[in-house]
C-alpha positions as CSV (number, residue, x, y, z in Angstrom):
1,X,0.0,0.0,0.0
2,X,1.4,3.4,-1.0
3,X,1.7,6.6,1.3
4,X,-1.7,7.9,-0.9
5,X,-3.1,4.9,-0.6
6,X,-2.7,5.3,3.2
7,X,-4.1,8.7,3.7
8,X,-7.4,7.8,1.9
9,X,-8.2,5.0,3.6
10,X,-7.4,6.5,6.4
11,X,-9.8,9.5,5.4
12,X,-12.1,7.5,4.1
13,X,-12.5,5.7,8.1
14,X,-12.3,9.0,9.9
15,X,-14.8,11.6,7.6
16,X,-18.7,11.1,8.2
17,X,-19.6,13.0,4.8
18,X,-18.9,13.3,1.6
19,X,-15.7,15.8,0.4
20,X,-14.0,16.7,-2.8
21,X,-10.2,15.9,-2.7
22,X,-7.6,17.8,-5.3
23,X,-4.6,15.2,-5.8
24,X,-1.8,16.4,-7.3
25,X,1.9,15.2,-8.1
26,X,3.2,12.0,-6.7
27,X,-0.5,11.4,-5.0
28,X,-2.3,11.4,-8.0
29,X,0.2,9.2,-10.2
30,X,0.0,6.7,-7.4
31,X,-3.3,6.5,-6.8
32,X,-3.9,5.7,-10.5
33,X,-5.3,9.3,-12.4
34,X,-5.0,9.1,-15.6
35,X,-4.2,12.8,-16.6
36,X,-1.8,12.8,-13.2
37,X,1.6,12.2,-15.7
38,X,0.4,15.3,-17.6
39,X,-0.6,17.3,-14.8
40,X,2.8,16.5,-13.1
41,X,4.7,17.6,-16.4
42,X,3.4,20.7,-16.6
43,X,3.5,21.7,-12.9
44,X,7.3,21.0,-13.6
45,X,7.6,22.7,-17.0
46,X,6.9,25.9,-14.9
47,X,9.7,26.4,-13.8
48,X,13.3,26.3,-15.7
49,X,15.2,24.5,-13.2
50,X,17.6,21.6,-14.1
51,X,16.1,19.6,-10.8
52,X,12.5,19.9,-12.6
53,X,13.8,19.0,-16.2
54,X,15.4,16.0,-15.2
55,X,12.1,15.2,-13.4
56,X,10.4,16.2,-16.4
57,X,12.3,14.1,-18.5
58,X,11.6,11.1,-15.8
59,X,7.9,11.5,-15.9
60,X,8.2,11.5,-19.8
61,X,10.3,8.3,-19.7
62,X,8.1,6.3,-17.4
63,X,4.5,7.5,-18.7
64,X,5.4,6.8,-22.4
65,X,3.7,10.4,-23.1
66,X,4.8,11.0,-27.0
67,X,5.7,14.1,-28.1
68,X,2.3,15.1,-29.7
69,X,0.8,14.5,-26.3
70,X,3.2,16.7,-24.9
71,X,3.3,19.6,-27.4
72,X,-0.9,19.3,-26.8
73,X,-1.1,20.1,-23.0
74,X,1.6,22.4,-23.4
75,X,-0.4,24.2,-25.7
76,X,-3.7,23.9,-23.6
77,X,-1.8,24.7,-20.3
78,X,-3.6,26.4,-17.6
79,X,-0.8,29.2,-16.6
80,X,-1.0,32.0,-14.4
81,X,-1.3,35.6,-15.1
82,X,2.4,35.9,-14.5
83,X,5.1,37.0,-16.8
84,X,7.4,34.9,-15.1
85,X,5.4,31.4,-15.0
86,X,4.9,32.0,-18.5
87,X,8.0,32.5,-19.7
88,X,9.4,29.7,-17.7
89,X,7.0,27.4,-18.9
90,X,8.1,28.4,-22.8
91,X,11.8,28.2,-21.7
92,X,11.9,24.4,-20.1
93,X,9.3,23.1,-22.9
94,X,11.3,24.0,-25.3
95,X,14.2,22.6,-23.6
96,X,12.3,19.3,-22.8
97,X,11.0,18.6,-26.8
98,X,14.5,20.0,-27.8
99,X,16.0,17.0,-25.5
100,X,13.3,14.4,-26.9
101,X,13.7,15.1,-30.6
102,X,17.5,14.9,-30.1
């Protein structure tokens, strides 16, 4: 049983009613979601840092997400209203396809 695995069940025995839980990262790809590799990519793609390529190009490796599956949520990316985020985002994409189509 993963750590996820372990919080919801343990969730599940403590809460009396119904709730709505956001999963993100590790949690989600755990647990099974299936847009939780994209997700994941993305949230690392916003920042241009060689610690989050290299787990950029991990989550790429291990999901078998093809480079027209990238270049699509890239490209319907939810970013914020942030010159900074933005421009991060198009720096390390185009650092991550330039590494894939090497």
């Amino acid at each position: 049983m993963t750590n996820a695995q372990r919080i919801l069940a343990l969730l599940d025995a403590k809460l009396t009613s119904p709730v709505e839980l956001t999963l993100y990262g590790r949690a989600a790809l755990h647990l099974g979601f299936p847009d939780a590799p994209i997700d994941l990519l993305l949230r690392k793609l916003m920042r241009d840092d060689p610690i989050d390529r290299a787990d950029a190009q991990f989550i790429v490796r291990v999901s078998n997400l093809g480079i027209s599956d990238i270049i699509e949520a890239i490209s319907r990316a939810r970013v914020p209203d942030s010159p900074e985020i933005q421009e991060q985002l198009e720096r390390a994409s185009s650092k991550l396809l330039k590494t894939l189509t090497a």
